[in-house]
C-alpha positions in Angstrom: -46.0 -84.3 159.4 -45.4 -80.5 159.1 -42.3 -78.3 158.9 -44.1 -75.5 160.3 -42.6 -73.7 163.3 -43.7 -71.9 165.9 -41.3 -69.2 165.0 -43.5 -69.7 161.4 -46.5 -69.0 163.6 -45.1 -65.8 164.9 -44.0 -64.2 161.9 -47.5 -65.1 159.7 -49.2 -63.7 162.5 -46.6 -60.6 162.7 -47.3 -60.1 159.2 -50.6 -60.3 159.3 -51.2 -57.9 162.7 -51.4 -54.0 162.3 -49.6 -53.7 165.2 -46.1 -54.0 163.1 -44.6 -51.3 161.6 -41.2 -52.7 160.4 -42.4 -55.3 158.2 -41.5 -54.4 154.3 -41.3 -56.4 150.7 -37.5 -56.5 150.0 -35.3 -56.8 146.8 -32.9 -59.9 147.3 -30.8 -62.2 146.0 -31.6 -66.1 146.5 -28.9 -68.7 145.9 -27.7 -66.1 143.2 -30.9 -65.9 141.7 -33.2 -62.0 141.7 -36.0 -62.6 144.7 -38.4 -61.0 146.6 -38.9 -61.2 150.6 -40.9 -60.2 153.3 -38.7 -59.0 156.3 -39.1 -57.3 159.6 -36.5 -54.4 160.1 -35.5 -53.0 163.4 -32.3 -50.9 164.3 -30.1 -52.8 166.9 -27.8 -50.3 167.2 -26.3 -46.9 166.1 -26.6 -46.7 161.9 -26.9 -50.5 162.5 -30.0 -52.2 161.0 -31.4 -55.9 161.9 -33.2 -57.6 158.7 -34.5 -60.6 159.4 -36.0 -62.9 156.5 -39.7 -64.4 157.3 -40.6 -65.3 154.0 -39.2 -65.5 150.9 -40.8 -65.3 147.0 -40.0 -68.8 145.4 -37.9 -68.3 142.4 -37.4 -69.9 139.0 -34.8 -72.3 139.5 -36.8 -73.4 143.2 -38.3 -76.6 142.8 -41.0 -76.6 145.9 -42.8 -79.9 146.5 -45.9 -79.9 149.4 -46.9 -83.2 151.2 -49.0 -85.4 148.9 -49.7 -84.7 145.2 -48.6 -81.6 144.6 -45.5 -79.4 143.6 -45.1 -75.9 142.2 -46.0 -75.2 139.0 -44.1 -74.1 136.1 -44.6 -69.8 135.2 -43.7 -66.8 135.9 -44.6 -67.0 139.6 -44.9 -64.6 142.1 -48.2 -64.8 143.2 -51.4 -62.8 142.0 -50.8 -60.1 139.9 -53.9 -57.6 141.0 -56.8 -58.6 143.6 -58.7 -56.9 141.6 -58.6 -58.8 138.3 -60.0 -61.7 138.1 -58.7 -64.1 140.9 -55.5 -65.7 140.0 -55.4 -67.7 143.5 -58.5 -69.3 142.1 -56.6 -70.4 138.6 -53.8 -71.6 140.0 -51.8 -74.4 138.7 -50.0 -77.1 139.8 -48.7 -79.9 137.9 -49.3 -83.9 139.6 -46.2 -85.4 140.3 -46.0 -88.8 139.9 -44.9 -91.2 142.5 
């Protein structure tokens, strides 16, 4: 089973093409709670401006579980901190759930 969409699809391969101009990192709020997302921005209109959400940073208080084994880990999240020091995406953690 997956929850991925093909609107998912679009927007992964949106933010992934060159072709997209209007895609930015923006400062949010989630639920309350300081985030980060990635949005595509477009004006619709005269001084109007579209922002739509594709993906958002997973906060503290977010408790993410993937199909199987696994769940987010415990930290200070928010991905790796420099590609250039040693890779993080290759240390990361996640803590078993049991079930």
């Amino acid at each position: 089973m997956s929850n991925i969409t093909p609107g998912h699809v679009r927007a992964f391969q949106a933010i992934r093409s060159p072709i997209y101009e209007n895609i930015t990192l923006a400062s949010c709020t989630i639920n309350g709670d300081p985030g980060v997302a990635i949005v595509m921005m477009d004006f619709v209109g005269e001084d109007k401006l579209a922002v739509m959400p594709l993906f958002v940073a997973i906060t503290e208080k977010m408790e993410v579980d993937f199909p199987g084994e696994f769940r987010s880990s415990d930290g200070d999240g928010g991905g790796p901190k420099n590609p250039r020091e040693e890779s993080a995406a290759n240390k990361a953690t996640v803590t078993l759930s049991p079930r």
